[in-house]
N, C-alpha and C positions, 0 to 999 in steps of 0.2 A: 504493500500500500504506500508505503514512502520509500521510495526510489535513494539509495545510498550515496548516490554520484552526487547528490547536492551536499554535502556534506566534504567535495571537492573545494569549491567555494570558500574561499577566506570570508569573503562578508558574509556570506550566509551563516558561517560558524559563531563568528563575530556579535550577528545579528541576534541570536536565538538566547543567549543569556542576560543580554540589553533589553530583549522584550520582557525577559523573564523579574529582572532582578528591577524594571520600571511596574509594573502590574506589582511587585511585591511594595514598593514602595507608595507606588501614588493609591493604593487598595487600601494598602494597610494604614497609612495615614487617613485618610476616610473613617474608616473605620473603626481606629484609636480615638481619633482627636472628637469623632460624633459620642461616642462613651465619654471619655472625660469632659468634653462640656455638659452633657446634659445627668450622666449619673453621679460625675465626682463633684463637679460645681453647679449641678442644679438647675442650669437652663435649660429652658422650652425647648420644644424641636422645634420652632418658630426664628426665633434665637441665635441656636445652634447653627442651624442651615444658612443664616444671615452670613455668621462669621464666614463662611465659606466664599463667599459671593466676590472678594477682593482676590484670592486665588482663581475663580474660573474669568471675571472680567479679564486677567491677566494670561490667562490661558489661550482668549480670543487673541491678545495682544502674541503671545507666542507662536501661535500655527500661523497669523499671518505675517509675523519676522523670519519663519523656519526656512519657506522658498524660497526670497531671496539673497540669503546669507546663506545658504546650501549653494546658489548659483553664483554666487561670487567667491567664497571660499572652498566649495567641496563640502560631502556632508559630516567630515571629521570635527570640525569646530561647532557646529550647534549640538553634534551628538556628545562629544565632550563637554563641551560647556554646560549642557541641559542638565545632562547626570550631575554635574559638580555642583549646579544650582541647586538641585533636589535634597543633595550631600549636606547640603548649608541650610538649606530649611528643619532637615530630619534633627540636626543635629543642633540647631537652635529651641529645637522644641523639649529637647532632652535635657539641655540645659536651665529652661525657664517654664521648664514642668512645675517643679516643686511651690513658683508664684503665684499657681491658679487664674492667671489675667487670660479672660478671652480676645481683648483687645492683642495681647501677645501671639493668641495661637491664629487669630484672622489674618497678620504679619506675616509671620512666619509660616502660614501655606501656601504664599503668594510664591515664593521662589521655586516649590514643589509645584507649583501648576504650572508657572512659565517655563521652568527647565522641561518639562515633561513633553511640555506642548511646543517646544522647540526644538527636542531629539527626537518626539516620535515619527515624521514624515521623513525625516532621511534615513533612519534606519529603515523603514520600510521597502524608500529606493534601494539601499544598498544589498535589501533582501531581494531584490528583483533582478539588479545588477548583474547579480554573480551570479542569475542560474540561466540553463537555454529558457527560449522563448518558452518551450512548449511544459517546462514544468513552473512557469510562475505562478499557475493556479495550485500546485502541489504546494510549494516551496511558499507561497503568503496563509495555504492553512496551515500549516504546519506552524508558522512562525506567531501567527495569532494562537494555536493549541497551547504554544510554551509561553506565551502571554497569560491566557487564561488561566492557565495552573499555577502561572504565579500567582494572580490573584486571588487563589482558592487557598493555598498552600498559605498565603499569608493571614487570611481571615482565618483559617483552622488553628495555625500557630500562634498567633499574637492573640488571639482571643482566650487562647488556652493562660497566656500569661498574664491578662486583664482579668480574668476571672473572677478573683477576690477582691471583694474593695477596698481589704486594709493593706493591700499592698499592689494597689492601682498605680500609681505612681512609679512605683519599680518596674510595673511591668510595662507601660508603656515606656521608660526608658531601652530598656531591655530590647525591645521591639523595633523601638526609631534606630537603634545602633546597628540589630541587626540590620533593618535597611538600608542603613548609610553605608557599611560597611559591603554591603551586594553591590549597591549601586558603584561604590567608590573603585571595587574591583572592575566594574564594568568599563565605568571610565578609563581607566588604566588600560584596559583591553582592546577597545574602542580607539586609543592610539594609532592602533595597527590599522585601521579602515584606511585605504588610498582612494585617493579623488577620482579616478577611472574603474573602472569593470573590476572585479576581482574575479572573473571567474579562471 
């Protein structure tokens, strides 16, 4: 059912843990940061879903900076830079957990939307890039598959460490690190993506 020869592919290799370790990230932040507004600090899901709002406005702002800063530099720079912005959210959050300010967490989602929403259109390219013509329909399910499981994998896990509310705080630190730290490898990895075809 999935053809091995795309696995020849540098971006495509590239591409499958960047989808993966994003879906863990931009999932699991959702769904952390909707618990600890609304069961650790008490606000509405009215509220809640407010604070969100300065992240996805900046989301719009991201997909539509991704085209052409992918077409003037290649999509190595937005897909690096995205992750590292995500990196800098996850990891602001971990740090100004213990303050309880949802003013704080509407901030700091903003960098997790724009980085997200500015690495995810060229990794996609580069997922198409690298395979023949005739398997990009194989090679873009497959790569949303390991998207998807990221974001399953991380709502099963981070939930599992949110669980307890007297030790909600830990676990969503526990949780942001684990993603910064997927993410931050991703970036790292994501290095290696070249400006032309990788196949």
């Amino acid at each position: 059912m999935m053809p091995l020869s795309l696995f020849h592919a540098r971006g495509f290799r590239i591409a499958l843990p960047v989808g993966f370790a994003f879906m863990v990230g931009n999932y699991g932040n959702v769904f952390v940061s909707s618990l600890f507004l609304q069961q650790h600090l008490g606000l509405s899901p009215l509220r809640a879903g407010l604070a969100f709002l300065p992240s996805a406005a900046f989301a719009v702002v991201g997909n539509l900076s991704s085209g052409p800063i992918t077409n003037r530099f290649g999509p190595r720079l937005p897909i690096v830079g995205g992750l590292l912005l995500m990196v800098g959210g996850l990891l602001g959050l971990v740090l100004t957990a213990q303050l309880g300010s949802p003013l704080l967490v509407a901030l700091l989602t903003i960098p997790i939307g724009a980085g997200g929403s500015l690495a995810m259109p060229p990794v996609t390219g580069v997922v198409l890039d690298g395979v023949e013509a005739d398997l990009a329909g194989t090679a873009s399910a497959v790569f949303n598959t390991f998207r998807q499981v990221g974001g399953a994998v991380a709502i099963a896990v981070f939930g599992a460490f949110v669980a307890h509310p007297e030790t909600f705080v830990t676990g969503l630190r526990i949780s942001f690190v684990v993603a910064a730290a997927l993410l931050l490898a991703t970036a790292l990895l994501s290095l290696r993506i070249r400006r032309a075809s990788t196949a």
